[in-house]
Residue, then its C-alpha position, 0 to 999 in steps of 0.5 A: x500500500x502506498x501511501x502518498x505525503x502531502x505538504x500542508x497548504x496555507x490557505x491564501x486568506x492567511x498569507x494575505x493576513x501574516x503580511x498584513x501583520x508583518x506590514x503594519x508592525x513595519x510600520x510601527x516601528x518606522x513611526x517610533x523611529x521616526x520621533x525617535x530620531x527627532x527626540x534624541x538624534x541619530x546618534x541617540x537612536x538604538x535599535x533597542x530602545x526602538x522596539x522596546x517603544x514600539x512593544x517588540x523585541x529586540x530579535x524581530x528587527x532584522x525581520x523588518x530592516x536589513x541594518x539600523x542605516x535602512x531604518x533611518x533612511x526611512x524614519x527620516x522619509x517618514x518624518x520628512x514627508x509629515x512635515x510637508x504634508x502638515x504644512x500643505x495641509x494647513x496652506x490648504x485649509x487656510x482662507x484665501x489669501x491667508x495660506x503663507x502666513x498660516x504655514x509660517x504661524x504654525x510652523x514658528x509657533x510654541x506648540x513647535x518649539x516643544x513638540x520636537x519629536x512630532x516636528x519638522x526634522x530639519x530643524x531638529x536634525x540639519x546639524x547632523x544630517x551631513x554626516x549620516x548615510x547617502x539614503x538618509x540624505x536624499x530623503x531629507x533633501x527630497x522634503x526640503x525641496x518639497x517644503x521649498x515647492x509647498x512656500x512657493x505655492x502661497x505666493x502670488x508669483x508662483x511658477x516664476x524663479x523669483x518666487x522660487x528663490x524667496x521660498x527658498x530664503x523663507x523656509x530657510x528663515x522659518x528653520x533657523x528661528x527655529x533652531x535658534x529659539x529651541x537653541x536659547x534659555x530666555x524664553x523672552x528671547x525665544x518668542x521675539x526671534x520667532x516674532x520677529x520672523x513672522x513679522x518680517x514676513x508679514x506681507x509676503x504671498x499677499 
């Protein structure tokens, strides 16, 4: 009598869910990650401490991430593509002619200067960017540039190149005060930089 084995089928309802998982823990790990890096910096980012926050064991990361250089590279696409979609978000919901000074008010506000981890990260990271792997800096050059495009939008000479350039030096603006008012501890000093900002720019884009 021949007995004839046959291999246990997985029934594809159940890869579908698996991947499903394995997708969804993916990204909960790169959503830890990607305030992480803006809490405590590259350097202060492990591995370890990443998927403790994200309620994983320390074994499970290379499931996920060929290296912790793979898991920065997208932690900083993830926070970089927040920022722009934040900013977008609010031009968008802004009244007519109100959009540039909506994006600014937000974007030099308290509420940013103390909400590092959920903010833009060039201004939490610009000054270590150049020493980080290529993949980390293209995915920060590619939202600085799209930040420069959402500025360029509100003014109303946009699709000319001196409207490029000014959202060039206004976004520019925007992340230096902040940098310097998270920099500072005289809280007064902190407030007039970025009042001082927005007032200077005041006029612009109506």
């Amino acid at each position: 009598m021949m007995v004839v084995m046959r291999m246990k089928s997985t029934h594809p309802g159940s890869k579908r869910a698996l991947q499903s998982r394995k997708e969804a823990t993916h990204d909960r790990i790169v959503e830890v990650a990607a305030r992480a890096i803006r809490r405590s910096g590259y350097a202060g980012t492990g591995v370890a401490d990443i998927m403790k926050e994200a309620g994983l064991t320390h074994g499970g990361f290379y499931a996920h991430f060929a290296s912790r250089e793979a898991l920065l590279a997208e932690a900083a696409d993830r926070a970089g593509a927040e920022a722009v979609s934040l900013s977008a978000n609010i031009a968008a919901a802004a009244a007519p002619g109100q959009s540039l000074q909506e994006v600014m008010r937000a974007y030099l506000s308290q509420q940013h200067l103390e909400e590092v981890e959920n903010g833009c990260p060039v201004a939490a990271l610009g000054s270590e960017m150049h020493r980080q792997v290529p993949e980390v800096r293209h995915a920060a050059t590619r939202h600085i540039k799209e930040m420069i495009d959402v500025v360029a939008r509100q003014l109303p000479d946009w699709g000319t190149p001196g409207a490029h350039e000014q959202a060039m030096f206004m976004v520019s603006s925007m992340i230096g005060t902040m940098v310097m008012a998270r920099a500072v501890d005289d809280l007064r000093l902190s407030e007039a930089l970025r009042a001082a900002a927005l007032k200077h720019f005041s006029e612009a884009g109506k």
